[in-house]
MINU-620071 format. One record per residue: x, y, z of N, C-alpha, C in turn. Coordinates in steps of 0.05 Angstrom, whole numbers, plus 32768, in hexadecimal, padded with zeros to 4 digits. Layout:
X	Y	Z	X	Y	Z	X	Y	Z
...
This chain:
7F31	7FE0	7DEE	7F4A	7FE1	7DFF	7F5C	7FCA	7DF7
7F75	7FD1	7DF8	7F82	7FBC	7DEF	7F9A	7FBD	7DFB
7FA7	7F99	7E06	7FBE	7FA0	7E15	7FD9	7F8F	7E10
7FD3	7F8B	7DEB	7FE8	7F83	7DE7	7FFC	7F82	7DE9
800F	7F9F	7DEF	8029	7F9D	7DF6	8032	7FA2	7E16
801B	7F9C	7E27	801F	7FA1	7E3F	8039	7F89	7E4B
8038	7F6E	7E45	8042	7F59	7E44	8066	7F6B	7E46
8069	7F6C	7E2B	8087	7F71	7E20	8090	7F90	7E2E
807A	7FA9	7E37	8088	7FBA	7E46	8088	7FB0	7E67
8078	7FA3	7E6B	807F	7FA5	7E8D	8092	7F88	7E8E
809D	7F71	7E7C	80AA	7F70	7E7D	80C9	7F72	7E70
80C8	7F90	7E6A	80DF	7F9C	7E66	80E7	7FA9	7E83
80D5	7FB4	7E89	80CF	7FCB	7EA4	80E5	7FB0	7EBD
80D4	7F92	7EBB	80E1	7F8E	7EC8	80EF	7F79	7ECC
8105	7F7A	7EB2	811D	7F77	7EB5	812B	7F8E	7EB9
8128	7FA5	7EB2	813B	7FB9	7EB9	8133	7FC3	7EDD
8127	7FB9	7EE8	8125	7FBF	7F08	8139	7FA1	7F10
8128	7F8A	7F05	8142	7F75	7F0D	815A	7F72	7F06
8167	7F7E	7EF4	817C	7F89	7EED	8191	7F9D	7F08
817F	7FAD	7F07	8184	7FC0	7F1E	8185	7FBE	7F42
816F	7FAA	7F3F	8178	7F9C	7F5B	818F	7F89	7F61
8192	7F74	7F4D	81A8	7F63	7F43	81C9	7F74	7F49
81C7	7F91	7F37	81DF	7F99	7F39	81E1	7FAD	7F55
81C7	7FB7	7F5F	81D6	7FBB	7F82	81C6	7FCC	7F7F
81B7	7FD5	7F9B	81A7	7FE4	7FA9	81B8	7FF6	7FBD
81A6	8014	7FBF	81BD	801C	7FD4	81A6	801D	7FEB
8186	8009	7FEC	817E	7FF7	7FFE	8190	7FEF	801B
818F	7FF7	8038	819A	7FE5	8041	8182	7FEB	8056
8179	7FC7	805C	815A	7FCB	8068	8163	7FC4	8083
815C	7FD0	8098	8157	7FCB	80B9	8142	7FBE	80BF
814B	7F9F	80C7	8123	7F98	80C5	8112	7F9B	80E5
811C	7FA5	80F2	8110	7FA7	810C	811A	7FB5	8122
8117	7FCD	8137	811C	7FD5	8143	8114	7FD5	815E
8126	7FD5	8170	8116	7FD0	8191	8109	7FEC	8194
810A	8000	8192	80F8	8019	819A	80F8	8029	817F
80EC	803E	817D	80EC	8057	816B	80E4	806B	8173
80F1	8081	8164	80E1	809E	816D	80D5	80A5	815B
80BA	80B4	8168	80A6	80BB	8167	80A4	80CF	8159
8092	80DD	813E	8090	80F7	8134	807A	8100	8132
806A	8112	813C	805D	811E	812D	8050	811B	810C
803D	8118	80FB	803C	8123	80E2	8024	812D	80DC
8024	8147	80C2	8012	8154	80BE	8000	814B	80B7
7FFB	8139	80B1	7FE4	8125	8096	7FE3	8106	809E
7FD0	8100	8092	7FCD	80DC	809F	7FD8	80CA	808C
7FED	80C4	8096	8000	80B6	8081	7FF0	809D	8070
7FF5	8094	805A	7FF3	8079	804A	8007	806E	8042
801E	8075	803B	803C	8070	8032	8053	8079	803A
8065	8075	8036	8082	8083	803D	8091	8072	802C
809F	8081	801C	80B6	8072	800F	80CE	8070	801A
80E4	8068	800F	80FD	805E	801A	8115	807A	8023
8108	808F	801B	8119	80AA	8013	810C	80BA	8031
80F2	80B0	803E	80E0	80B1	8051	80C9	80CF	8052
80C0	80CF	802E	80B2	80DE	8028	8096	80D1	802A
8087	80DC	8039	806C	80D5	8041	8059	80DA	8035
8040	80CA	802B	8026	80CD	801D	801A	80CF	8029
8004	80DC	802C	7FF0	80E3	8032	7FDA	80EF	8037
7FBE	80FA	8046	7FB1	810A	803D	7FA6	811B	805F
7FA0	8134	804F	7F9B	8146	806B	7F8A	8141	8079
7F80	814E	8094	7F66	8154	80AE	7F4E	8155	8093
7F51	816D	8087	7F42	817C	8069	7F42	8168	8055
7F4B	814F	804D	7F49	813D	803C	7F50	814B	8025
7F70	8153	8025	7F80	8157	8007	7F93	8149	8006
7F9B	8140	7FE9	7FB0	8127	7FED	7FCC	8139	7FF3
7FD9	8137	8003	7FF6	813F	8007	800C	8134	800C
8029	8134	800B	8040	8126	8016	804B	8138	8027
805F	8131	803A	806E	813A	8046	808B	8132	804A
80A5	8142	8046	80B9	8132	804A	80CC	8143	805F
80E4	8134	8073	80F0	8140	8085	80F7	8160	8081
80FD	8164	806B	810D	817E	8055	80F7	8193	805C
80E2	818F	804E	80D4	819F	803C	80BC	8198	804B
80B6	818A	8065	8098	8190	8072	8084	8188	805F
8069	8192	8063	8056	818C	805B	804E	8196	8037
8054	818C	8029	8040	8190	8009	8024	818C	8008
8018	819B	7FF8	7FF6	8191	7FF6	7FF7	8181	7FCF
7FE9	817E	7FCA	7FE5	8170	7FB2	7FD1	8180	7FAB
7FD9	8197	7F95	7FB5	81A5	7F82	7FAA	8191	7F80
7F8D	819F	7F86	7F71	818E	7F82	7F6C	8189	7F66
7F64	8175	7F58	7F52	8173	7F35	7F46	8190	7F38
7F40	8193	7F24	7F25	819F	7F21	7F0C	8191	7F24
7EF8	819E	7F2C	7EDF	818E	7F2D	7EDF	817E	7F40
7EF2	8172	7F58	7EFA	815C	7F67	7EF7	8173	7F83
7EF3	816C	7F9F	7EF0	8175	7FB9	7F02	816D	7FCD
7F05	8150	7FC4	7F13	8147	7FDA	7F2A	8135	7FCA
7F3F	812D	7FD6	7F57	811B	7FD1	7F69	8103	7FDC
7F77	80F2	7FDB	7F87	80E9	7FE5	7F9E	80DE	7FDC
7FAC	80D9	7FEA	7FCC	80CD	7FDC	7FCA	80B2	7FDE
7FC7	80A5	7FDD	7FCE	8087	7FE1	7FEF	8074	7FE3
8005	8083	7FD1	8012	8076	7FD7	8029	8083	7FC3
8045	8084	7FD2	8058	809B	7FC4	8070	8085	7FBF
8082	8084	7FA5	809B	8078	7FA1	80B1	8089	7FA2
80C7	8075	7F9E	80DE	807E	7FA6	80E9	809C	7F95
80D9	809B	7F7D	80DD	80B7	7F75	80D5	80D3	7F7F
80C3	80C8	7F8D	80AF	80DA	7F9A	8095	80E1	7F90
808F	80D0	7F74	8076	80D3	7F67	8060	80C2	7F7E
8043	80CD	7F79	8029	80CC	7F88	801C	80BE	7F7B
800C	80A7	7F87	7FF5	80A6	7F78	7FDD	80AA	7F88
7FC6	80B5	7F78	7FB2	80D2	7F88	7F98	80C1	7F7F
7F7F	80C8	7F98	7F66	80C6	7F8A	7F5A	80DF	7F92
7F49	80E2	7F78	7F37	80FD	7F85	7F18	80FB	7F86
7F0D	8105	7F94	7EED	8101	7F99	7EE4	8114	7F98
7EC4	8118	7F8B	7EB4	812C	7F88	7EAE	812E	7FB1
7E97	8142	7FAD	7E8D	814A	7FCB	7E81	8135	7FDB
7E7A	8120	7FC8	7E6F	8107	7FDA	7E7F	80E7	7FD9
7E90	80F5	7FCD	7EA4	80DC	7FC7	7E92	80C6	7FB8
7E8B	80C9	7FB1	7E77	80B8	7F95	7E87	80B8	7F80
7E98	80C5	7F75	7E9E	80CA	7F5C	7EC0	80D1	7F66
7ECD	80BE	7F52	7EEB	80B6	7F5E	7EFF	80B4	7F3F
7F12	80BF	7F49	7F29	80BC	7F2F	7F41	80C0	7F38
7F58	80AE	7F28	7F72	80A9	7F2E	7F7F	80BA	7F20
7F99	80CA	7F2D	7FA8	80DC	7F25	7FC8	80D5	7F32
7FDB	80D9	7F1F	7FFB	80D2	7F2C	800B	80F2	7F28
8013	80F8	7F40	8020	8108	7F3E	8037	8110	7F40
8049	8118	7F31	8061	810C	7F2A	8070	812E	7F22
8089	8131	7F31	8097	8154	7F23	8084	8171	7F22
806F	8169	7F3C	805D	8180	7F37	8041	8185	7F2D
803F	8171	7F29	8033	816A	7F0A	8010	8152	7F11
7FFD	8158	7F10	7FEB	8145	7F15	7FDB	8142	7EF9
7FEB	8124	7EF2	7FDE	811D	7ED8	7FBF	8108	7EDE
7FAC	8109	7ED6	7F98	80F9	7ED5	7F9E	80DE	7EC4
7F92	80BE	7ED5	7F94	80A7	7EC7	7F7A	80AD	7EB3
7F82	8097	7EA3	7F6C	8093	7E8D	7F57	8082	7EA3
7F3C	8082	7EA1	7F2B	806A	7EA8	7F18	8083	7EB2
7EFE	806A	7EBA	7EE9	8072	7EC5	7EE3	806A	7EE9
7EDB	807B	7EFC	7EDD	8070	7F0F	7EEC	8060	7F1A
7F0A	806E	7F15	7F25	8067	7F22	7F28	8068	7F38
7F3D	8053	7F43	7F4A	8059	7F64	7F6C	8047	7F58
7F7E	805E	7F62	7F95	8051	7F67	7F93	804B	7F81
7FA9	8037	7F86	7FB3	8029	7F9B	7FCF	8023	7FA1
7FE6	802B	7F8E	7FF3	8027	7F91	8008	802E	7F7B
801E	803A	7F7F	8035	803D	7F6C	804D	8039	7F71
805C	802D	7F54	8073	8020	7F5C	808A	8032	7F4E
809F	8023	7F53	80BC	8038	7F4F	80BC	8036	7F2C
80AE	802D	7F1F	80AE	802F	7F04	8098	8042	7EF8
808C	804D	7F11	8074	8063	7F05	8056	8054	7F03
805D	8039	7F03	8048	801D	7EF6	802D	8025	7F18
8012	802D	7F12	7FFF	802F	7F1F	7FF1	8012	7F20
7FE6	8011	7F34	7FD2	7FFD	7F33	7FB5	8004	7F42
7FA2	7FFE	7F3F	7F93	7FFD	7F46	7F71	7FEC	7F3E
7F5C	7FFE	7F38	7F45	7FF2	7F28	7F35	8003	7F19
7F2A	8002	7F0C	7F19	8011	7EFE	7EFF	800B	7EF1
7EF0	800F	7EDE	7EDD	800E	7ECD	7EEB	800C	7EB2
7EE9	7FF9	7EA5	7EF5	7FF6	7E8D	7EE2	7FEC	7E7A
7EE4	7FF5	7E5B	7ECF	7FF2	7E47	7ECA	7FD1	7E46
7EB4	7FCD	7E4B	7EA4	7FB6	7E47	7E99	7FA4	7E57
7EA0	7FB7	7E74	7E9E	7FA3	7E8E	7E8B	7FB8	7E9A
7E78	7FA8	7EB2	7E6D	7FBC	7EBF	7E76	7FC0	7EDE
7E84	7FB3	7EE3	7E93	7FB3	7EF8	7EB1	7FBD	7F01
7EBB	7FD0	7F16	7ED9	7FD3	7F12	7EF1	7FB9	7F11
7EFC	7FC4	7EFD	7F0C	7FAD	7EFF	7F2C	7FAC	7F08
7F41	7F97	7F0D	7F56	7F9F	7F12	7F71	7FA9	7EFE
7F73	7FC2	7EFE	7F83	7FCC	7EE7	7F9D	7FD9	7EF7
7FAB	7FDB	7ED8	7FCB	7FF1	7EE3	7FD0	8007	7ED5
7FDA	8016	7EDE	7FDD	802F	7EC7	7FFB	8029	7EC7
8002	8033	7EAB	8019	8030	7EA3	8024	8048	7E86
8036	805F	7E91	803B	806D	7E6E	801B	807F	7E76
800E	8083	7E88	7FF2	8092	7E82	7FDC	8084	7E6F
7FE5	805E	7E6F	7FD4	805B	7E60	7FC7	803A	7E76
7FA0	8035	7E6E	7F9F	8025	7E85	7F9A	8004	7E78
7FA9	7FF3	7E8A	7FA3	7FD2	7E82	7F95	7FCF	7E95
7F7C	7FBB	7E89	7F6D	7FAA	7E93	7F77	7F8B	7E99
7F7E	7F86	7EB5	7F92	7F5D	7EAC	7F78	7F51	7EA7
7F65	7F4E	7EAB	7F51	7F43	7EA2	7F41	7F36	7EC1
7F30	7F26	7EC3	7F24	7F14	7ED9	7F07	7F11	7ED0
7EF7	7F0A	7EDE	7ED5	7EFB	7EE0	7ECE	7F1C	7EE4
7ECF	7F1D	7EFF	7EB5	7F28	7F02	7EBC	7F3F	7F1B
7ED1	7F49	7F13	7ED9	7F6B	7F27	7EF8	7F60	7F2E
7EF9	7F7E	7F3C	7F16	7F72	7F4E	7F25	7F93	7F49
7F3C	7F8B	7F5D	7F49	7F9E	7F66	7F6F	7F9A	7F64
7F82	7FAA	7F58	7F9B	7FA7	7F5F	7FA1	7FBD	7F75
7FAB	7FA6	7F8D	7FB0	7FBB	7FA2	7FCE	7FC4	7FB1
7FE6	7FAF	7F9B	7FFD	7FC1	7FA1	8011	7FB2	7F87
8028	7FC1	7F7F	803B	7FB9	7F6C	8057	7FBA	7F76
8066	7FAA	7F76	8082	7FAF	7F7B	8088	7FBA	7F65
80A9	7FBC	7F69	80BF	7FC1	7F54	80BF	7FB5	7F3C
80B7	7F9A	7F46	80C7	7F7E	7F2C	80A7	7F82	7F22
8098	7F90	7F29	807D	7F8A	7F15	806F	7F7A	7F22
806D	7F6C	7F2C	805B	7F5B	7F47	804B	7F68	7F47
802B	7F5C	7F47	8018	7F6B	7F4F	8007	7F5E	7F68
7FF4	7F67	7F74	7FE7	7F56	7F86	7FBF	7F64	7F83
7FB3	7F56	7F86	7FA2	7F62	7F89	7F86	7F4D	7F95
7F6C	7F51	7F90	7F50	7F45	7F8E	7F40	7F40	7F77
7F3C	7F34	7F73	7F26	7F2A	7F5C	7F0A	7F18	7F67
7EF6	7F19	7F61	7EE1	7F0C	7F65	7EDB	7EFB	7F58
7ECE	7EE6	7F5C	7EC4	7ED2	7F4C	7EA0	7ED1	7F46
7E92	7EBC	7F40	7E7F	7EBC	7F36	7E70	7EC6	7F4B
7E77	7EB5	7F5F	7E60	7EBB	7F78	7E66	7ED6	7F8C
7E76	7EE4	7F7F	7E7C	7F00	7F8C	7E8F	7EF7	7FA5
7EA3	7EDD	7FA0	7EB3	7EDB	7FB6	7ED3	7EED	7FBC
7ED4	7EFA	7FBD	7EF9	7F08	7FC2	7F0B	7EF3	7FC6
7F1D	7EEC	7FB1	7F3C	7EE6	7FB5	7F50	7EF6	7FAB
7F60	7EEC	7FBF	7F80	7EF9	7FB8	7F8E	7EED	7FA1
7F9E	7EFF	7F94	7FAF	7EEF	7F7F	7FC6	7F08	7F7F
7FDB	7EF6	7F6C	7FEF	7F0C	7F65	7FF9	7F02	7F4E
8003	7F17	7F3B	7FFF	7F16	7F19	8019	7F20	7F15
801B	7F1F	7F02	8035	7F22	7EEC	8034	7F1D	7ECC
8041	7F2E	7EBB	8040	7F25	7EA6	8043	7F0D	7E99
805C	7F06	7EA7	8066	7EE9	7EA3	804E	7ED1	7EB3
8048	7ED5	7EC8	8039	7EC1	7EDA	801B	7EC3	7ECE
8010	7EDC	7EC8	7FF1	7EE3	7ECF	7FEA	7EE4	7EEA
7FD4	7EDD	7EE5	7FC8	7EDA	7F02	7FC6	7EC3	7F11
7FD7	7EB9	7F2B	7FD5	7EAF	7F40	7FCC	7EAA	7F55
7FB1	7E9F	7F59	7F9A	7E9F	7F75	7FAF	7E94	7F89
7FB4	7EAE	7FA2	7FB9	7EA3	7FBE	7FA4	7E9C	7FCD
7FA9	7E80	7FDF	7F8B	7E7B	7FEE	7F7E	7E67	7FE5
7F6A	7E65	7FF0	7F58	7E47	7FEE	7F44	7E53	7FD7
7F34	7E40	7FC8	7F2B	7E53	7FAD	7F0A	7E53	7FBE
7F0A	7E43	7FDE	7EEB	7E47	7FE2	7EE9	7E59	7FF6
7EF8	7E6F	8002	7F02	7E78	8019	7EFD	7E95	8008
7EF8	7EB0	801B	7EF9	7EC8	8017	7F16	7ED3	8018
7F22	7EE0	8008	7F47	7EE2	800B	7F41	7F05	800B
7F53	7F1B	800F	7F5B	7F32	8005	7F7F	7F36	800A
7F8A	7F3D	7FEE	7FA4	7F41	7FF1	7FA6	7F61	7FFE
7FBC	7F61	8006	7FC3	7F74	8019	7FD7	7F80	8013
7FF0	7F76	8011	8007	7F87	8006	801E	7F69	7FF4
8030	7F82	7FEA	8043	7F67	7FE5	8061	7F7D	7FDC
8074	7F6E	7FED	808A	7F7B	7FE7	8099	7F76	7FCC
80B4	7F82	7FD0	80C9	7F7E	7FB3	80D2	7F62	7FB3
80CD	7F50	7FC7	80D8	7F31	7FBC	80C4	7F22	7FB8
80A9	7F35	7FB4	8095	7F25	7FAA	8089	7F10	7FC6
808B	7F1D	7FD4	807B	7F15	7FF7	8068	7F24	7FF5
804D	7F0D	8000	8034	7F18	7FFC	8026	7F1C	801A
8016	7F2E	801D	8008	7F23	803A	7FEA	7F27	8031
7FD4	7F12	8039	7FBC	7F0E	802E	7FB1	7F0F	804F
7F98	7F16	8048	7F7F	7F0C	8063	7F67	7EFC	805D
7F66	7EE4	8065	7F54	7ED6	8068	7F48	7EDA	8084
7F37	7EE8	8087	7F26	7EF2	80AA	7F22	7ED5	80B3
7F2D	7ECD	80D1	7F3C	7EE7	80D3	7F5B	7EE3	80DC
7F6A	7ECF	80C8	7F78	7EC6	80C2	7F96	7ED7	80B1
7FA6	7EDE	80B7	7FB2	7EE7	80AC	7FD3	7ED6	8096
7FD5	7ED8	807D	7FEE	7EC5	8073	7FFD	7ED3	8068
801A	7ECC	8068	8031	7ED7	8059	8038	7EBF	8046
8034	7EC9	8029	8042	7EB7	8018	805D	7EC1	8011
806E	7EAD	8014	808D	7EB0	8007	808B	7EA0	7FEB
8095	7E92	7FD5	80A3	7E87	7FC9	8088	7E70	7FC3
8072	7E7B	7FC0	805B	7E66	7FC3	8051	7E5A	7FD7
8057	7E5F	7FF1	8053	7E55	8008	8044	7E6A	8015
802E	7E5C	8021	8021	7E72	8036	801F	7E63	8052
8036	7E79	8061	802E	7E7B	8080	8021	7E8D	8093
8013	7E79	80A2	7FF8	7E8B	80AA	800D	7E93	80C2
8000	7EAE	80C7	8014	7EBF	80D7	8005	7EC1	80FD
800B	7EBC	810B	8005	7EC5	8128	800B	7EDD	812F
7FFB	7EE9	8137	7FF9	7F09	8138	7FED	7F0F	8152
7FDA	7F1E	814F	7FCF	7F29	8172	7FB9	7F15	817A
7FC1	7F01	8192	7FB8	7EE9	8196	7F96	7EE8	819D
7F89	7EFC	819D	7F79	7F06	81A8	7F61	7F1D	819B
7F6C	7F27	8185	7F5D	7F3D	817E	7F61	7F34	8162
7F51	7F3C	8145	7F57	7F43	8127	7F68	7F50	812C
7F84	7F44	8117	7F9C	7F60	8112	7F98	7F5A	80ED
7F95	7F71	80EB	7F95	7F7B	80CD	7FAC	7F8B	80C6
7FC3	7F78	80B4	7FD7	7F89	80AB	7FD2	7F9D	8091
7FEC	7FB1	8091	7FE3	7FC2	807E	7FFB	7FC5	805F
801B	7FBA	8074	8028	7FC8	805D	803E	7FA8	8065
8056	7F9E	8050	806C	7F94	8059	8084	7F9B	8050
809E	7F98	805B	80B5	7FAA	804F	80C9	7F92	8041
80DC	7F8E	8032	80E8	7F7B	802F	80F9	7F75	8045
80F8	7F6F	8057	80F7	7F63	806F	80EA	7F50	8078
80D1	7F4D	8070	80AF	7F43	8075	80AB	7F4D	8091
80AE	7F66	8091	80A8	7F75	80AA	808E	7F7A	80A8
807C	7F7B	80B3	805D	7F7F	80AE	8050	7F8C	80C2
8043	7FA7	80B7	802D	7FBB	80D2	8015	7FB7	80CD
8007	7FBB	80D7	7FF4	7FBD	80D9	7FE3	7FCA	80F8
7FC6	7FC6	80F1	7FB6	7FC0	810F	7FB2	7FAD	8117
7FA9	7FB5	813A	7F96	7F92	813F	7F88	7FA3	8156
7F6F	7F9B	8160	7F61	7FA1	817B	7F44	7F8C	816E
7F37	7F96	8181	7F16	7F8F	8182	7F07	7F9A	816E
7F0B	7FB3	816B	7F00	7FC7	8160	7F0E	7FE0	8157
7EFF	7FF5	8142	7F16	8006	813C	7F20	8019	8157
7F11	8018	8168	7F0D	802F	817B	7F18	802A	818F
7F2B	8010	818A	7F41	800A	81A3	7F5C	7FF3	8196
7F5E	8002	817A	7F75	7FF9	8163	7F87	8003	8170
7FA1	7FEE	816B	7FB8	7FF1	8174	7FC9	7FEB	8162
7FE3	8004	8154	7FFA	7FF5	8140	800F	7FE4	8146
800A	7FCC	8132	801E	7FB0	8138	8037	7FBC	812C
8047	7FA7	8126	805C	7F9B	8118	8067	7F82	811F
806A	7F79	8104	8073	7F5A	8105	8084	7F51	80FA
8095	7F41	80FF	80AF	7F34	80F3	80BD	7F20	80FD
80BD	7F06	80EF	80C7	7EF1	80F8	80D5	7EF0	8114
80E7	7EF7	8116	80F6	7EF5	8125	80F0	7EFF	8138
80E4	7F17	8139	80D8	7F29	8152	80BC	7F1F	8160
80B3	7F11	814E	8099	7F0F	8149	8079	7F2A	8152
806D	7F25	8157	805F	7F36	815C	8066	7F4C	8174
8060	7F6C	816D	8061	7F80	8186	8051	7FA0	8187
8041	7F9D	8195	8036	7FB1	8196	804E	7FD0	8194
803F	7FDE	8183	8057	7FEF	8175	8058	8005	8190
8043	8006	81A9	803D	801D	81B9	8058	8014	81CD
805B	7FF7	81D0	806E	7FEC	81E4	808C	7FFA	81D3
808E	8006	81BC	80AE	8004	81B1	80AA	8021	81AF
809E	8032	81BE	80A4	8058	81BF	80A7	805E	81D7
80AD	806D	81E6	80B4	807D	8205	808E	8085	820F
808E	8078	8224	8075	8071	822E	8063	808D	8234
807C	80A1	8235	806F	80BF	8240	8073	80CE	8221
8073	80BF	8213	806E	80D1	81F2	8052	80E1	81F2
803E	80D5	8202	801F	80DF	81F7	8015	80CC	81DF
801F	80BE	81D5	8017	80B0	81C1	8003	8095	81C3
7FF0	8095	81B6	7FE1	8074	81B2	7FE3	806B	8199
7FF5	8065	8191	7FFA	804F	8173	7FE1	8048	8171
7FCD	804C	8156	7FBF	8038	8151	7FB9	802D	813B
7FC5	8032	8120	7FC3	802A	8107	7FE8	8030	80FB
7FEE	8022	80F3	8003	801F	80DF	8001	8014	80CE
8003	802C	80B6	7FFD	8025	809D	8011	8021	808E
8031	8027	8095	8044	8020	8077	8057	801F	808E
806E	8013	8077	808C	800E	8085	809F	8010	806A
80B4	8021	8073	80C9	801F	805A	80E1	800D	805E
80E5	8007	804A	810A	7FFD	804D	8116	8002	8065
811A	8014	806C	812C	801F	8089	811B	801D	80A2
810A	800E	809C	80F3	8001	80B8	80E8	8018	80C1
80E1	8032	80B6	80D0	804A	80C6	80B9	8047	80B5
809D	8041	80D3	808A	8044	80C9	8084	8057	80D2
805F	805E	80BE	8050	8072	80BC	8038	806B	80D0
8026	807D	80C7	800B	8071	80D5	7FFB	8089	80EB
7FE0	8080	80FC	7FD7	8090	8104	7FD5	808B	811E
7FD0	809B	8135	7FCC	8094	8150	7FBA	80A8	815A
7FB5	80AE	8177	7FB3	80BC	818C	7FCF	80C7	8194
7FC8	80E5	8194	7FE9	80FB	81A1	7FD3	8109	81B0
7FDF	8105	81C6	7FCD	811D	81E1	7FB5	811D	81E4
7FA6	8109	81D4	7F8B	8106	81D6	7F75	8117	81B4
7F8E	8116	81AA	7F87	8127	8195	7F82	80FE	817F
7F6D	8101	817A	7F6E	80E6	8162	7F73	80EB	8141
7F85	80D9	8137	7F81	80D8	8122	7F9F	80E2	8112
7FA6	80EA	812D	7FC3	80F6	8121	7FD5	80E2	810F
7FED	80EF	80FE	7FF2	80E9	80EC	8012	80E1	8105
8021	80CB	80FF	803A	80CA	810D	804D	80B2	80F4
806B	80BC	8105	807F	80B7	80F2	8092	80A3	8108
809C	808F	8103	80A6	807B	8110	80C5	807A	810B
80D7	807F	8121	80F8	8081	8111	8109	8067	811D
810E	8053	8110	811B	8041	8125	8137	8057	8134
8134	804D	8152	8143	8051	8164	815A	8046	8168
816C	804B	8154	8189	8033	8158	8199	8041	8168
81AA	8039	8178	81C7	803F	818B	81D6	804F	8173
């Protein structure tokens, strides 16, 4: 394997995104809303892009999207594969998919893009994430290691960034930012975030357990140290105050540094946050009409235009899939 020219294309890839942000976005982000309305959705969301086309996967475990237009899509199954999921959709509307045999033992990454479900190269793949340049990230099995490691697909073809001893890329911006996990000798998890230009960057204490979590387009990271949560800006990490009382585990942030997640005791009485400076912490059940039927309890993504995704209680039905619209005058 060889990843000589990975260097000189992803940083071509991203100067022509910073190029493009530079000369104007038709971006205009809302970072917080006092209420929202409530939707319904067919599938249990993982993503929503900015266009507010949703990733996700069915009751039946098939990867599907859904968008306002056009309702519910399913994603063909591989061949040989049983079950599916979407993990995470860009602004084009391309997918990135994993599929699993009948026991989910046996896993492979697929992007689907115009119809079209092309298979990544690798062994015992999982995407995690795709960006507006098509650029995958995730981990895999790569020749000479026995461990998965943290890789990107790029062009249908896969880089290994290198590390000790495993690891995971678990999201990419625009500008090529990556964020992910890597292990060290003693099987410890830290966070870092990479770049062509930078490499790799350990967030966190190097004797402390880290997992990165997300990271937006200005290169804002959010990491968890249990049960501790930090937002790095600009090299700086601030540890964030969240639900004073319970683990809150965030999931997604918007360039805003708007941040969802969960928090409770347990999964079986999870409740969806949101967080943002200014607002600071709010249970997301307090910002919908109290006679909706609804129990927020996981929020998994947020777009540009502040509508999150995620899963709740509707009527006593669990697990449902719901769509979040800020409520403006």
């Amino acid at each position: 394997m060889t990843i000589t020219n990975l260097p000189i294309c992803i940083a071509w890839w991203g100067a022509v995104l910073t190029s493009a942000i530079a000369l104007g976005s038709d971006r205009s982000p809302n970072c917080v809303a006092g209420s929202y309305r409530v939707t319904p959705l067919p599938l249990r969301p993982a993503s929503i892009n900015d266009v507010g086309e949703v990733a996700g996967t069915t009751h039946e475990h098939q990867a599907a999207y859904w968008s306002p237009k056009r309702g519910l899509q399913l994603v063909a199954m591989p061949d040989g594969f049983y079950n599916s999921e979407a993990v995470s959709i860009n602004r084009k509307g391309h997918i990135a998919v994993v599929a699993f045999d009948r026991t989910f033992s046996m896993h492979r990454a697929y992007i689907f893009a115009n119809g079209t479900l092309s298979e990544l190269p690798g062994r015992q793949s999982l995407a995690h994430w795709i960006n507006d340049s098509d650029i995958v990230v995730g981990e895999s099995l790569v020749v000479g290691k026995n461990t998965t490691e943290p890789v990107l697909w790029m062009k249908n073809q896969l880089h290994d960034i290198g590390g000790c001893c495993g690891g995971v890329l678990t999201g990419i911006n625009r500008r090529g930012q990556a964020i992910g996990n890597d292990y060290d000798a003693e099987g410890r998890s830290h966070a870092f975030i990479w770049s062509t230009a930078q490499g790799a960057t350990r967030l966190g204490s190097p004797d402390r357990y880290d997992s990165a979590i997300a990271i937006n387009d200005l290169g804002h990271a959010i990491t968890e140290s249990f049960p501790n949560i930090f937002l790095y800006t600009s090299g700086t990490a601030t540890r964030l105050d969240l639900a004073p009382a319970s683990p809150s585990h965030p999931s997604a942030i918007n360039d805003c540094d708007v941040i969802v997640g969960s928090y409770g005791p347990y999964s079986d009485r999870a409740r969806a946050f949101r967080w943002e400076k200014s607002a600071g912490f709010r249970n997301l059940n307090e910002l919908i009409p109290a006679s909706s039927g609804w129990t927020l309890e996981f929020a998994t993504a947020v777009n540009e235009n502040g509508v999150i995704v995620g899963t709740g209680d509707h009527d006593g039905v669990d697990g449902v899939g719901y769509l979040l619209t800020p409520a403006h005058p």
